[in-house]
C-alpha positions as CSV (number, residue, x, y, z in Angstrom):
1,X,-11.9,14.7,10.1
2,X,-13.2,11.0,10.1
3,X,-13.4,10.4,6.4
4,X,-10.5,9.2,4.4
5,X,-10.1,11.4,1.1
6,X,-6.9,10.4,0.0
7,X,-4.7,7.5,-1.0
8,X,-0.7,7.4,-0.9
9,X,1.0,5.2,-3.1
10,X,4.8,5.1,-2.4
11,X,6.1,3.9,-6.2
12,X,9.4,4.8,-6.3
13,X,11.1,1.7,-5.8
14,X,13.6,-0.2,-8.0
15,X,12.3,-3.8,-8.2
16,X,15.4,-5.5,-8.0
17,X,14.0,-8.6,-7.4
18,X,12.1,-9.0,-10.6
19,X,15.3,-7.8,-13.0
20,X,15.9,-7.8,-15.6
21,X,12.2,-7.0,-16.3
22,X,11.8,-4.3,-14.4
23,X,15.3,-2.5,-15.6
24,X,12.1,-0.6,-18.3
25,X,9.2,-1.3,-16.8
26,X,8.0,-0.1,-13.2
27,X,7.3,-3.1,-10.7
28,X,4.3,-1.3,-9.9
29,X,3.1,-2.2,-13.9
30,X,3.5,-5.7,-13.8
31,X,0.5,-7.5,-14.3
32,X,-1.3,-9.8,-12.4
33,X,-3.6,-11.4,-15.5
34,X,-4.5,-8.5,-17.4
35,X,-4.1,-5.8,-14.7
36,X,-1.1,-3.9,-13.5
37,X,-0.4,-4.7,-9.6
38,X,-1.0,-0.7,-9.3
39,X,-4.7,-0.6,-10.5
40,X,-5.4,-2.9,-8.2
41,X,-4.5,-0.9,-5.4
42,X,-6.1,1.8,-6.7
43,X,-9.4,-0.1,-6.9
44,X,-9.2,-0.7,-3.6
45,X,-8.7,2.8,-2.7
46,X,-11.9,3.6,-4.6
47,X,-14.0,0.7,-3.1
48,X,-13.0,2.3,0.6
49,X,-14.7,5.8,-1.3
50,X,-11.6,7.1,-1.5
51,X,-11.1,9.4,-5.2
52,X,-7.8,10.9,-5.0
53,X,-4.4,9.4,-5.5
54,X,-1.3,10.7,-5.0
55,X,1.3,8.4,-6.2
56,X,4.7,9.1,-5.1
57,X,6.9,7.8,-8.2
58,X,10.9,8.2,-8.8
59,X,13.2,8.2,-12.7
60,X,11.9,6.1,-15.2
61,X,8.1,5.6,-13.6
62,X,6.6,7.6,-16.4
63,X,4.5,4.9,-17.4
64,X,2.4,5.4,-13.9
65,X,1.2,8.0,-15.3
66,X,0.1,7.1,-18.6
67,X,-1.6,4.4,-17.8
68,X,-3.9,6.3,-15.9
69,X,-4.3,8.8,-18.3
70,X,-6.4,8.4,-21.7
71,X,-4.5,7.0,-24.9
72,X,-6.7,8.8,-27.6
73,X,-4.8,6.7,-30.8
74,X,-5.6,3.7,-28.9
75,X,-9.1,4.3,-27.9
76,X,-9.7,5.5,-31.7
77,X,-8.2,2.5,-33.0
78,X,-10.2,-0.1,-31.7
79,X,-13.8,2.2,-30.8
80,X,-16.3,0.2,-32.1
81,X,-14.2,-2.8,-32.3
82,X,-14.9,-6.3,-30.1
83,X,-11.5,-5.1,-27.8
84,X,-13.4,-1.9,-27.0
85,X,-14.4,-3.9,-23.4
86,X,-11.1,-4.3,-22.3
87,X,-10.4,-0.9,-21.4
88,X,-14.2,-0.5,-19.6
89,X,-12.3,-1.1,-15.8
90,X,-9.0,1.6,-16.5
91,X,-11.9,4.1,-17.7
92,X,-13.7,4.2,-14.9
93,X,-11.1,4.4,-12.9
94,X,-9.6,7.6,-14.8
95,X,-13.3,9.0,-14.6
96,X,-13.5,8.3,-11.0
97,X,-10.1,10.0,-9.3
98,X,-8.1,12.2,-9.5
99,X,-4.5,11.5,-9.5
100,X,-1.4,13.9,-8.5
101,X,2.1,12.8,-8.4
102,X,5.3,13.9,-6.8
103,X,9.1,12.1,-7.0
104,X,10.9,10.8,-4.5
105,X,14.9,12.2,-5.7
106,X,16.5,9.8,-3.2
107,X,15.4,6.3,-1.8
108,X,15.7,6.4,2.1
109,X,12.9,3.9,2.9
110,X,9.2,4.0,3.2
111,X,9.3,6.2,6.0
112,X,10.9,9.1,3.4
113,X,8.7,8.1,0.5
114,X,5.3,8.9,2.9
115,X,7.7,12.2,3.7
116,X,7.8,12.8,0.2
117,X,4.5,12.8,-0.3
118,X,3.4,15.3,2.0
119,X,2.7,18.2,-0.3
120,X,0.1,15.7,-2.1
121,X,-1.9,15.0,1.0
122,X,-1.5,18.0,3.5
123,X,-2.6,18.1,6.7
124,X,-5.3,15.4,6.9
125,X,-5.7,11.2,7.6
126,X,-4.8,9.3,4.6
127,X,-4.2,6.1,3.6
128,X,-1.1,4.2,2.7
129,X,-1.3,1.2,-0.1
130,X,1.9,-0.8,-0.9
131,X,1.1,-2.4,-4.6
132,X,3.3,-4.9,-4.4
133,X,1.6,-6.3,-1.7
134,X,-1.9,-7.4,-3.5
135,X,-5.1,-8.2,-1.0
136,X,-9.0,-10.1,-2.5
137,X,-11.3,-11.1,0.0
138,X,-15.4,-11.8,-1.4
139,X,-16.6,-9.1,1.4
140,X,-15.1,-6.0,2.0
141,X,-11.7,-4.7,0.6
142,X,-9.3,-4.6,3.5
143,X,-9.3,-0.5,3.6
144,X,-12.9,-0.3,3.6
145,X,-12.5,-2.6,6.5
146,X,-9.9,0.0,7.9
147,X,-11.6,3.1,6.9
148,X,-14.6,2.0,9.1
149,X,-12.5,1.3,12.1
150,X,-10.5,5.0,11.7
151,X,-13.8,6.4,12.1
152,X,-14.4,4.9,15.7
153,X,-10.9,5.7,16.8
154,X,-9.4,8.4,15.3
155,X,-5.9,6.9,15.3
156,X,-2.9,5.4,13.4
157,X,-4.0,2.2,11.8
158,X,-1.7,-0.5,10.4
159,X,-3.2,-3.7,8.9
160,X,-1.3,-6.8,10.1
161,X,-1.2,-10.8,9.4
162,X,0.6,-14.0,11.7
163,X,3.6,-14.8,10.1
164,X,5.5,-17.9,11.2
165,X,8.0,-16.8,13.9
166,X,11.3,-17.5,11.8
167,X,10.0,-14.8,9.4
168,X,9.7,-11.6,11.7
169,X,13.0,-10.7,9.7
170,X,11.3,-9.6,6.9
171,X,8.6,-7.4,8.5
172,X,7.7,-4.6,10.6
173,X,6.1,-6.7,13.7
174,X,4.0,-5.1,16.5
175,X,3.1,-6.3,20.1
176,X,-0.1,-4.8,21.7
177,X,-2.6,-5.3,24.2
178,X,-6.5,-6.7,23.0
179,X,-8.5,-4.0,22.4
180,X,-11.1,-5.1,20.5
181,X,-12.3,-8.5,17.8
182,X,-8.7,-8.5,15.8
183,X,-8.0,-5.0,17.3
184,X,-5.1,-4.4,19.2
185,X,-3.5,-1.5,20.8
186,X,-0.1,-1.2,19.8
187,X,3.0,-0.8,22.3
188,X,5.9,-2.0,20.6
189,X,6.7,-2.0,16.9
190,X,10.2,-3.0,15.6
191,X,11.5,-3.7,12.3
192,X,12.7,-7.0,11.1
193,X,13.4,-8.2,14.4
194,X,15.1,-11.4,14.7
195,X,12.8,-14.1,16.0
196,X,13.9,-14.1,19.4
197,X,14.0,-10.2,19.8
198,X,10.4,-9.7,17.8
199,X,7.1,-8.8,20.1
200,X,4.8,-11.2,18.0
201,X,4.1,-12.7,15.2
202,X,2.1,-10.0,13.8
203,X,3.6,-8.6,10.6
204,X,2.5,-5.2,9.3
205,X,1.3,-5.5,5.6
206,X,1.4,-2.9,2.7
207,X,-1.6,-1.3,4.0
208,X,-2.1,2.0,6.8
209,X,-3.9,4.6,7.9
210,X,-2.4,7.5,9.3
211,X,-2.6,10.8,10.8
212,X,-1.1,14.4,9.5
213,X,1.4,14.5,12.3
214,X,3.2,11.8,11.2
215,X,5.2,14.0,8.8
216,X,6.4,15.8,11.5
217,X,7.6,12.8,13.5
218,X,9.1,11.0,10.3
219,X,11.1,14.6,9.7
220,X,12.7,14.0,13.5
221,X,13.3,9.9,12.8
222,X,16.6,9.5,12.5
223,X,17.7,6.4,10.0
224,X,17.3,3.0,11.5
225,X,17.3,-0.7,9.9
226,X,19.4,-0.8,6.9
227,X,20.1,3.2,7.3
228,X,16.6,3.9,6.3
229,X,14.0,5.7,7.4
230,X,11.6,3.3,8.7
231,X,7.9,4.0,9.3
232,X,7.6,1.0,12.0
233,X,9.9,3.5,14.0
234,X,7.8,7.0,13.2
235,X,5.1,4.7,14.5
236,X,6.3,3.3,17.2
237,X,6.3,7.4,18.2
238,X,2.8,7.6,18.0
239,X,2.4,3.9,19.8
240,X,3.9,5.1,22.9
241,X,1.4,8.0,22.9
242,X,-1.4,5.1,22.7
243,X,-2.4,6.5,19.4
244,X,-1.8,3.0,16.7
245,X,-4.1,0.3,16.5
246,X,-3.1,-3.2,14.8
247,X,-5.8,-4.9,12.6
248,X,-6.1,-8.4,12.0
249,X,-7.5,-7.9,8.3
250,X,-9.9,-10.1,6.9
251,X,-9.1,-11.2,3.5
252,X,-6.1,-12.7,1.3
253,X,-2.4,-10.8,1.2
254,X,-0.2,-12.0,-1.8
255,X,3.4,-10.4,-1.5
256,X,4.0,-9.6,-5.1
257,X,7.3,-7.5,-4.5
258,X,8.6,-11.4,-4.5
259,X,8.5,-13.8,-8.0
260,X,7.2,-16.5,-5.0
261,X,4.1,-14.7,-4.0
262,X,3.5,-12.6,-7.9
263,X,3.1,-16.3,-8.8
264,X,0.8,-17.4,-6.8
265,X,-1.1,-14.0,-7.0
266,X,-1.1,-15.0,-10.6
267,X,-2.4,-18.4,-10.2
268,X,-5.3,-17.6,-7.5
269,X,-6.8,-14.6,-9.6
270,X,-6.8,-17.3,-12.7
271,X,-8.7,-19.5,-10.9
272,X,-11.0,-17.2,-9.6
273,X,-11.5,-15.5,-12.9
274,X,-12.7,-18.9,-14.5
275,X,-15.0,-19.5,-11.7
């Protein structure tokens, strides 16, 4: 199957770093202007013609699903009224997918929250988006730009950006061999490596494509890097079979799962909003 059907949406995290804020309120709803940072993944999703989501959310994430759900006291209350326009884009979303959700009961890393979502996406490729990290470019979105590429090789696909080199500790970082324009083969993949251990400087970013067997390989990954479950390392099973390809996306990538990078996230869409 070349076409991508289905988006994953691993949401079960606490947000510690933006507390006390998000002690009530998922980080996954915080907005960026007017928008939560979730809608904006799932915008993406639907500009790579993607129209199902299955969002993998934990305790206290009920708000994930009411936002995309239809508020009928609030749509009666201002039908007709000048502030009908502001909920045009969150409409059209709800029309457009369909959304399914499942909990993640512990938090074991990424690796386990993909797991977790298994029974949501069954046994074909999907796509992975990580909210918190928020991607604009004027062209295409960067999954379009990876859904295109699945379809000429079949593969694993992770998305990737240069870092400078004393920051590999914060990342999954591959090495690889050229395979094509900002393509690259993977063979190595290790998770927050210390600079002088890491591959590259090639940092994986909140966004992948991957294939059905890599619930079966995350099942037999045994914990790694802070005694998670890592997805670099169910990767790095596939790399070794030839069967991941890095992609130098084009576009911007604002880490939002920091106050540093939601900040400037904030400040860019501003400006480009009063363009």
């Amino acid at each position: 199957m070349s076409k991508i059907r289905k988006c994953l949406f691993p949401a079960a995290g606490y947000g510690t770093r933006f507390l006390p804020a998000t002690k009530a309120i998922p980080k996954e709803m915080l907005p960026v202007l007017t928008k939560p940072l979730l809608q904006y993944g799932v915008e993406e999703a639907i500009s790579a013609k993607i129209d199902t989501m299955a969002i993998v959310t934990g305790r206290g994430k009920r708000a994930i699903e009411d936002h995309f759900d239809i508020s009928y006291e609030l749509e009666h209350q201002i039908k007709g009224t000048s502030k009908e326009h502001y909920l045009t884009e969150i409409r059209k979303v709800i029309t457009n997918c369909t959304f399914s959700y499942t909990r993640q009961i512990e938090m074991k890393g990424l690796g386990h929250a993909i797991l977790s979502g298994e029974t949501l996406i069954g046994n074909e490729p999907f796509a992975v988006i990580l909210a918190d990290d928020l991607c604009d470019n004027d062209g295409e979105s960067v999954l379009s730009q990876m859904t295109k590429l699945y379809a000429k090789y079949r593969c694993s696909i992770v998305a990737v950006e240069e870092i400078p080199m004393e920051q590999t500790n914060k990342y999954g970082v591959v090495g690889g061999n050229a395979e094509d324009d900002n393509v690259l083969r993977v063979t190595d993949m290790v998770e927050k490596p210390d600079p002088k251990d890491a591959p590259s400087n090639l940092a994986i970013i909140g966004r992948y494509i991957l294939t059905p067997d890599i619930f079966d390989i995350i099942r037999e990954t045994k914990p790694g890097k802070g005694g998670e479950i890592q997805i670099t390392d169910a990767l790095l099973t596939q790399a070794k079979q030839g069967r991941v390809i890095a992609y130098k996306f084009k576009g911007k990538r604002f880490d939002c799962g920091s106050v540093d990078g939601f900040v400037k996230a904030t400040n860019y869409f501003y400006n480009k909003e009063k363009k």
